[in-house]
N, C-alpha and C positions, 0 to 999 in steps of 0.2 A: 578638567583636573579635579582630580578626589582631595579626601579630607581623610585621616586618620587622627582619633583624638582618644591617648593614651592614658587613661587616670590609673591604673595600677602598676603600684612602683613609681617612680619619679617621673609626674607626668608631663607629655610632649605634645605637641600639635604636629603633626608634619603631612604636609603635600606631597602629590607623586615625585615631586622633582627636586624632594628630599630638601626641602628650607626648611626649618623649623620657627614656629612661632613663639616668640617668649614673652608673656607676660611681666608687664611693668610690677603689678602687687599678686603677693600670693593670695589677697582674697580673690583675688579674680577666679585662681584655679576654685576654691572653696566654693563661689558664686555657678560657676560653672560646673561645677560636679553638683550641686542642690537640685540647678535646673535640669539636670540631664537624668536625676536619677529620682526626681519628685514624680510619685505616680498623676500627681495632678499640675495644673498651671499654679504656682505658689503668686499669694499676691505681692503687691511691690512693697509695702506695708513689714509685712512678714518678714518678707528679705531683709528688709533695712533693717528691723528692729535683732535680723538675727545674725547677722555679720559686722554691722558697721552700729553698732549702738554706740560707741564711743566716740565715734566723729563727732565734729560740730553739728554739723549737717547731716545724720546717716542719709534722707533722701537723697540728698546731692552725689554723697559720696558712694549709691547703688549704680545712681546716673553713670557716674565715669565708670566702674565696674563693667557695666551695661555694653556701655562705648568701647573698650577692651575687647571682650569677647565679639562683639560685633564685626573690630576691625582685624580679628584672627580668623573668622569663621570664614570672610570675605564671601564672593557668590556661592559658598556654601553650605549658607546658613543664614536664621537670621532670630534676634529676640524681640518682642517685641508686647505690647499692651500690658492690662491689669484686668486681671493676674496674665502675668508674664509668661509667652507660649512662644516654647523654644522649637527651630526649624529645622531640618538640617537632611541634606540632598537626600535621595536614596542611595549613591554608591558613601555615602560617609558611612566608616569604621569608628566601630565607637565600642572601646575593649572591655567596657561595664556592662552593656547594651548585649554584647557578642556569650560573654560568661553565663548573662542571665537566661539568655533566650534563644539562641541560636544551637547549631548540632556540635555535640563536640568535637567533628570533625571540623569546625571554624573556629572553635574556640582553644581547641589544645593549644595550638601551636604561637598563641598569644607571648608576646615576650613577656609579658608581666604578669601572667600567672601564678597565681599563689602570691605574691606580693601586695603590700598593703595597701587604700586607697589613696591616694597623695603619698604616697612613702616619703619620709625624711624630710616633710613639710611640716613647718610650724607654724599654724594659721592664727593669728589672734582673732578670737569671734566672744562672742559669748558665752557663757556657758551650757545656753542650750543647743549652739553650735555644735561644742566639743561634742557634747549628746549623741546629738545626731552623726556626726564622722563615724564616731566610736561605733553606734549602731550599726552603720552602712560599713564597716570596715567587716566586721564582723561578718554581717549579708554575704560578701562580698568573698570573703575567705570560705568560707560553706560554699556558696557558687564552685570557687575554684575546684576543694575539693571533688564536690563533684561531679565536674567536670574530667577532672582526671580520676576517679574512678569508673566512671564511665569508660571514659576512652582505652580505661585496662582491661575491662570485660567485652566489649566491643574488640576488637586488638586479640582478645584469645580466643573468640569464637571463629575469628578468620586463619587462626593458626600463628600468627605472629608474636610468641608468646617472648622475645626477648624483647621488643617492642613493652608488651601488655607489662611485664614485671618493673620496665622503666616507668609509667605511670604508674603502679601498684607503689615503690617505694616515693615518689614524689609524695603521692596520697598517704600514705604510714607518716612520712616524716611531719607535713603540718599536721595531723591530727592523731601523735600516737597513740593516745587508748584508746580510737576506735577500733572494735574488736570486726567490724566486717573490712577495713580496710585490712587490716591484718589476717586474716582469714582468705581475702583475694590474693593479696603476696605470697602466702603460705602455701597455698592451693595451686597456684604457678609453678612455684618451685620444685612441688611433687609431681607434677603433669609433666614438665621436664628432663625429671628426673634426675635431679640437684637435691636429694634429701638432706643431706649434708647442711645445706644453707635452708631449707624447711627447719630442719631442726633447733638448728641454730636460731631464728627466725623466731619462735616460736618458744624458746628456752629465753630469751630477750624480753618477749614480750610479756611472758611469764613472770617474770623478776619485777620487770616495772607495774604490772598492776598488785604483783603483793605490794611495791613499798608504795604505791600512791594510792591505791583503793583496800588492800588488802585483801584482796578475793581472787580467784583464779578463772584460767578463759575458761569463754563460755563453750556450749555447742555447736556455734557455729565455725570457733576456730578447730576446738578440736574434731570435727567433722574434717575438715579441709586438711589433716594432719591425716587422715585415714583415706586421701584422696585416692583412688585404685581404676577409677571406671575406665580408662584406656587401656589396660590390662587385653591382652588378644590370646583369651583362651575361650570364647565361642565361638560354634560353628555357625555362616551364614543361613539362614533358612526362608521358606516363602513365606508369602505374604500373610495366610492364615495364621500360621504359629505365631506370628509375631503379633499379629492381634492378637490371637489368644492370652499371651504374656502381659500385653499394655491391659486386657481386661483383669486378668491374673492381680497384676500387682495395683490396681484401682479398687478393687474386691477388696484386698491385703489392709489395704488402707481405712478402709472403709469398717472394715472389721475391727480396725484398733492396731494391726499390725506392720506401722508404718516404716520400719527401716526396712524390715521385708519387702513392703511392698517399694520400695522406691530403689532397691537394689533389683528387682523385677523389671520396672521401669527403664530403668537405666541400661540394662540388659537389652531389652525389645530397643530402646535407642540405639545401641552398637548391631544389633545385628541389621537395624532397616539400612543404618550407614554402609553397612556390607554388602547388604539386597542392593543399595540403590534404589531404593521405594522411599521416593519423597516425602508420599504424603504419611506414612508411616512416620518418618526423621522427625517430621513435625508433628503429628497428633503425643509422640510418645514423650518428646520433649515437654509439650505442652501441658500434657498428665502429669509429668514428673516435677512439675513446676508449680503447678496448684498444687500440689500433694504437699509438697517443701513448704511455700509459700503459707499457706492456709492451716496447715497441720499446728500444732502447739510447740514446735522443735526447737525454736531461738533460730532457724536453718534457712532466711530467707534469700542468705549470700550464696547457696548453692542451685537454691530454684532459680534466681537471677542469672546465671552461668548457663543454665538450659534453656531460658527466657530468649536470650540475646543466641545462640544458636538457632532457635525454634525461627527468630525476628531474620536471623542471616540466609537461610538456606530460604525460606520463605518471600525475601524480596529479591534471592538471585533468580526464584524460580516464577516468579510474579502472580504468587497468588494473596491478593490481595484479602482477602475474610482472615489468612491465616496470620499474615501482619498486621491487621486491625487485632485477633484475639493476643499473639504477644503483646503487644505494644500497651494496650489496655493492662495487663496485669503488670509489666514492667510500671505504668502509671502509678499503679495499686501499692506497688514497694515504696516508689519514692513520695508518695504521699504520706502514706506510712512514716516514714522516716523525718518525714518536714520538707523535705526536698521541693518544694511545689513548685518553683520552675520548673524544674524537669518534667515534675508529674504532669506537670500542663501542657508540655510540649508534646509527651506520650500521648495522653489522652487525647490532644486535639487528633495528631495523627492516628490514632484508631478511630475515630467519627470519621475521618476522611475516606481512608481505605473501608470502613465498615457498609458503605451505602449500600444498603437494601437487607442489614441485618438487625432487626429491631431487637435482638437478644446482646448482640458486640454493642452497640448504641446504648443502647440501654444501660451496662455495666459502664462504657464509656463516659457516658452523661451521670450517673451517680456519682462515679471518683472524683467526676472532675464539679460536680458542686458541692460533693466534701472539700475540696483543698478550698473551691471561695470560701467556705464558711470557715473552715480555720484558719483562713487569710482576714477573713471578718469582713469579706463582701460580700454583705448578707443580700442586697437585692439581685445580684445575678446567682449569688449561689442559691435562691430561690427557685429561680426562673428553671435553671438547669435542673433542682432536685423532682418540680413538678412537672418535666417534658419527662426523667425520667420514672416516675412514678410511673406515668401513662405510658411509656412502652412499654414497662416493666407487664402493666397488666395486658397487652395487646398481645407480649411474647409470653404469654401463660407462664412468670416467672414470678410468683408469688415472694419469694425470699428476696429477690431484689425489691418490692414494692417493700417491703417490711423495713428495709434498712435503708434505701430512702425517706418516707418516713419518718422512720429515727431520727434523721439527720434533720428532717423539715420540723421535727418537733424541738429538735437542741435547738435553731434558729429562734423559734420563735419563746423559747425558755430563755435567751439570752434577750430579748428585744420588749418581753415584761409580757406580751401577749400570752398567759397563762392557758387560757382557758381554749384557743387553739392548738397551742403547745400539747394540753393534755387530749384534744380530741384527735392529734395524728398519733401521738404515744399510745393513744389505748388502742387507735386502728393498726400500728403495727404491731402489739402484743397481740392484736386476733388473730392477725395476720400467722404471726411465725406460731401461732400453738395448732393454728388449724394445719398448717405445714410442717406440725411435731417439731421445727424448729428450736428445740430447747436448748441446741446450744448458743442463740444470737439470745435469748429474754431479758439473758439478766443485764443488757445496755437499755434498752427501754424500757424497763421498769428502774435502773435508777436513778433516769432521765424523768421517768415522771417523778422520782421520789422525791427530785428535787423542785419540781414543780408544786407538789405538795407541801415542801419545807415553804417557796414563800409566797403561798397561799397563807402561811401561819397557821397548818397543820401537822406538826408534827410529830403526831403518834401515827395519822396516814402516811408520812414519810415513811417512818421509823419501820411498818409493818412493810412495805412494796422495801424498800433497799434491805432489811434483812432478808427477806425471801432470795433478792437477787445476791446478796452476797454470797451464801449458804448455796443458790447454786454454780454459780462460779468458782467457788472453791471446790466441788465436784466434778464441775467441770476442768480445771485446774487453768482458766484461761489468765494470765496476767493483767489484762487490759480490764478483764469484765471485774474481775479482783478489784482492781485499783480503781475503775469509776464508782463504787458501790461503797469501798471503806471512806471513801474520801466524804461520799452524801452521810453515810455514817458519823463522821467527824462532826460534820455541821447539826448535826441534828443534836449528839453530845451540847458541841457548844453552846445551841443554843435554850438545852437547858441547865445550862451553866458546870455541865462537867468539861471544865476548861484542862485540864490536865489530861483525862480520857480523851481527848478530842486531838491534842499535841500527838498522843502516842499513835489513833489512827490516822492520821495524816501522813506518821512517818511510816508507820506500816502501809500505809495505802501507795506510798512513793517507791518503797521497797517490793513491795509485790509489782507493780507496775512496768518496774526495770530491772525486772530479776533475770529476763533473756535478751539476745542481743538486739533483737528486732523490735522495740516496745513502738506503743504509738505515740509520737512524739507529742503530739499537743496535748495528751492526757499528761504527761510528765507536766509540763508546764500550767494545765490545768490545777494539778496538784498543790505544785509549789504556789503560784497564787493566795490557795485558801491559806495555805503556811506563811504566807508574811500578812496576810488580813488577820488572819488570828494573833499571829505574833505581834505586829503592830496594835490591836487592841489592850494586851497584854504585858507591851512591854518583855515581850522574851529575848533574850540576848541573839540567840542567833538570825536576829531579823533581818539587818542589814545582808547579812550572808547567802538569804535565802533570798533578797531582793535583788542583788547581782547576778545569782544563779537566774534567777526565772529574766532578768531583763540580757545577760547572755544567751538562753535557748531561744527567746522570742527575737534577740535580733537576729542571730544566724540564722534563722527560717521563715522571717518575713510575718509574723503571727502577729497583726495590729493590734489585735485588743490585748492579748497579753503585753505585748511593749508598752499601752498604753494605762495596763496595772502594772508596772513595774512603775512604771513613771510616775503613776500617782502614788503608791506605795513609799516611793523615794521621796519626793518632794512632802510627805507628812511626817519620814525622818530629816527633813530639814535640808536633803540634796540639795544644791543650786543649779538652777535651771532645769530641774527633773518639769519644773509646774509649767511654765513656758512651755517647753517642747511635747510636757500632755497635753496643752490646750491644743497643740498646731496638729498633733495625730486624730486626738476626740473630734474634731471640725473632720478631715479625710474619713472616718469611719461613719458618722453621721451623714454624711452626702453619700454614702455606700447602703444604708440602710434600709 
């Protein structure tokens, strides 16, 4: 007999044979969602002081807690020692568990999707309790979402597009200004061929970011309002021409001439569909994908669309290299985005299908110890960035050694190891200049720039993050923009041009997310330096910018940022912010 244990929406225990189990106290469910959803065993200690501090006895009163969940779990499960290490069968269902990590095709069809965790539960705990709910609620709703965004672009690639637009509006409704959720809705309804409700659609969504941000959609929506690539006015052709074309429009691209080149692209896509040339459906998609993906366009919700195509025709026809190369770049989006579940799921499954590609592995293994590190598990995102260094160099791919690297240098710029820090930053600056690489430099050199600020250098700072600004801004990269004003700030500050320092910060936030696809932890990197400075300063909108960065870092799982909000918080006086830093600070130290 299985175990289903429901925590989103008003949570249920229930067995195959449909009893349900009801808890005497609602801390039970509270006790029971910490343990199920603690990346590590919490000690008993912690518990008590975080649920039951008003008891006479919190000890005691974890004990009966304890004993609750034990006699629901029944033989299928169990909790047990210090720190408390929770059990629970292999067939047990577990709807938090399922959201986070599993395929959307187990998780869609969860009843409590999209729903809050405990819904309409009012737990009395502490206030670093609350904290923590609030966080994990958050987690939790980002899971959902994209979970049902997923399952809408999955869903169109199979052709099931009234399916796919039932997920698309699920995802629009919890998160309406997101501008790729709406840009997939949009893009449905034109492939359809329902303009009518695109327009409409789109005219809606239009309205609401004038009156709540004041700005209008970006390029990824109105691309997806220009949706046409089903259109059937070319002629089938063979195999040659149609390479010719995926070369054609890679050239295009490469030239600078990217809508060109991707409407080429797209083109050599519909016709291999017509040939019936497999491996053609997939190489063209796959170009059209990086091209979107990688290009500067804000367009990453369209190269996602040819991703999950390139991913479907490629495991109906079982070639395995070719669903390791999607799945990896799929990875690359939702890493991107903050998504690192998912990203982790994608990437694991390109390592899997990749065996015997040290070029797929290699990209594989870098994304995926970027997401630890801006999860802030710095010791495996270690591990993984220096296996991929070394294939990086075995598959003569010089650029991927460059920005692993990078990455192993931000690790060790956060961990105070400076003088490591600067000796992989300067190996990937040789790296990407001997590879004419200019347009990756200006992220390691502002990464060293900031290595140089605290060294308590900074006119070296000052010199390496101007260069990299000045070329980011030619290069017109938002990301490379936004890491470079922001070491810029610091450097103001820290010679006390505190007002110059305010304005590049906010310009470094604005440049950062000025298109739909930004990198999400650089936002919240951002914000950070904006309530550290503002909190020095006493600037009014502190508190403001402290919720903002402690909302993006819970919806994405980013420990060390939750872990400056919280301290940020608890030095305006929050209650329980200082508690529940101390309980994450402890989880990211054991990770270091």
């Amino acid at each position: 007999m299985s175990i289903t244990i429901n925590l989103l929406g008003p949570p249920r225990i229930v067995r195959d044979s449909g009893d349900a189990y009801k808890f005497r106290s609602r801390k039970s469910w509270g006790l029971l969602a910490n343990l199920i959803l603690s990346e590590h065993p919490p000690a008993r200690s912690q518990l008590a002081s975080l649920l039951f501090a008003d008891a006479d006895d919190p000890v005691r009163a974890l004990r009966w807690g304890l004993t609750e969940i034990r006699r629901a779990l029944g033989e299928d499960g169990s909790v047990d020692g210090d720190p408390l290490v929770l059990w629970l069968s292999a067939d047990a269902v577990v709807d938090v568990k399922a959201v986070t990590k599993d395929a959307w095709t187990s998780a869609v069809g969860l009843p409590g999707l999209g729903a809050d965790l405990l819904e309409g539960m009012s737990i009395r705990g502490t206030a670093s309790f609350e904290t923590w709910l609030l966080s994990q609620q958050r987690r939790l709703a980002a899971a959902s979402e994209a979970i049902l965004h997923e399952a809408a672009l999955a869903s169109m690639s199979r052709g099931a597009f009234d399916t796919a637009i039932g997920y698309a509006v699920r995802a629009a409704t919890m998160s309406p200004l997101d501008e790729n959720h709406q840009a997939l809705l949009i893009r449905l309804y034109q492939m359809t061929g329902d303009h009518d409700a695109a327009a409409k659609q789109f005219a809606a969504f239009r309205k609401t970011l004038d009156a709540e941000l004041g700005v209008a959609p970006g390029a990824a929506v109105q691309s997806a309002m220009r949706e046409t690539r089903y259109a059937q006015d070319e002629a089938a052709d063979d195999a040659t021409t149609i390479e010719a074309i995926v070369e054609a429009g890679t050239a295009a691209v490469s030239a600078g001439a990217v809508e060109a080149g991707v409407q080429s692209l797209w083109t050599a896509a519909r016709l291999a569909d017509r040939a019936g040339a497999t491996l053609l459906r997939i190489s063209a998609r796959l170009a059209l994908a990086e091209t979107l993906i990688h290009a500067l366009g804000g367009v990453d919700e369209e190269g996602l669309a040819a991703l999950y195509e390139a991913d479907e025709i490629a495991v109906a026809k079982d070639l395995p290299q070719a669903v390791a190369q999607a799945r990896a770049e799929l990875g690359y989006v939702d890493f991107l985005r903050g998504r690192y579940d998912r990203a982790e799921r994608w990437l694991t499954d390109a390592l899997t299908f990749a065996s015997g590609s040290p070029s797929v592995e290699a990209k594989a293994l870098t994304y995926l110890g970027t997401v630890e590190s801006d999860r802030a598990n710095y010791r495996r995102a270690t591990g993984l960035l220096e296996q991929a260094v070394k294939l990086s160099g075995t598959a003569g791919e010089p650029r991927r050694q460059a920005f692993g690297l990078s990455m192993l240098g931000r690790i060790n710029l956060f961990r105070g190891a400076l003088d490591v820090a600067a000796e992989q930053l300067d190996a990937s600056i040789k790296l990407a200049q001997h590879d004419h690489w200019l347009a990756f430099l200006p992220w390691p050199q502002a990464l060293q720039g900031e290595v140089q600020l605290a060294r308590a250098d900074p006119a070296g700072a000052s010199a390496l993050l101007q260069q990299a600004f000045a070329r980011a801004c030619r290069l017109g990269d938002p990301c490379w923009e936004g890491i470079s004003a922001r070491g810029l700030a610091l450097v103001a500050a820290a010679a006390g041009e505190t007002s110059q320092a305010f304005t590049l910060l906010s310009d470094a936030h604005a440049r950062a997310n000025r298109l739909a696809d930004p990198y999400v932890w650089l936002d919240g990197y951002i914000l950070d330096a904006q309530c550290q400075l503002g909190r020095e300063h006493g600037h009014p909108d502190t508190p403001a910018w402290v919720e903002t960065l402690r909302t993006l870092a819970s919806r994405t799982g980013m420990k060390e940022l939750i872990l400056r909000s919280l301290l940020h918080g608890a030095a305006l006086g929050n209650q329980g912010d200082a508690t529940a830093a101390a309980i994450i600070a402890v989880e990211i130290e054991d990770s270091r």
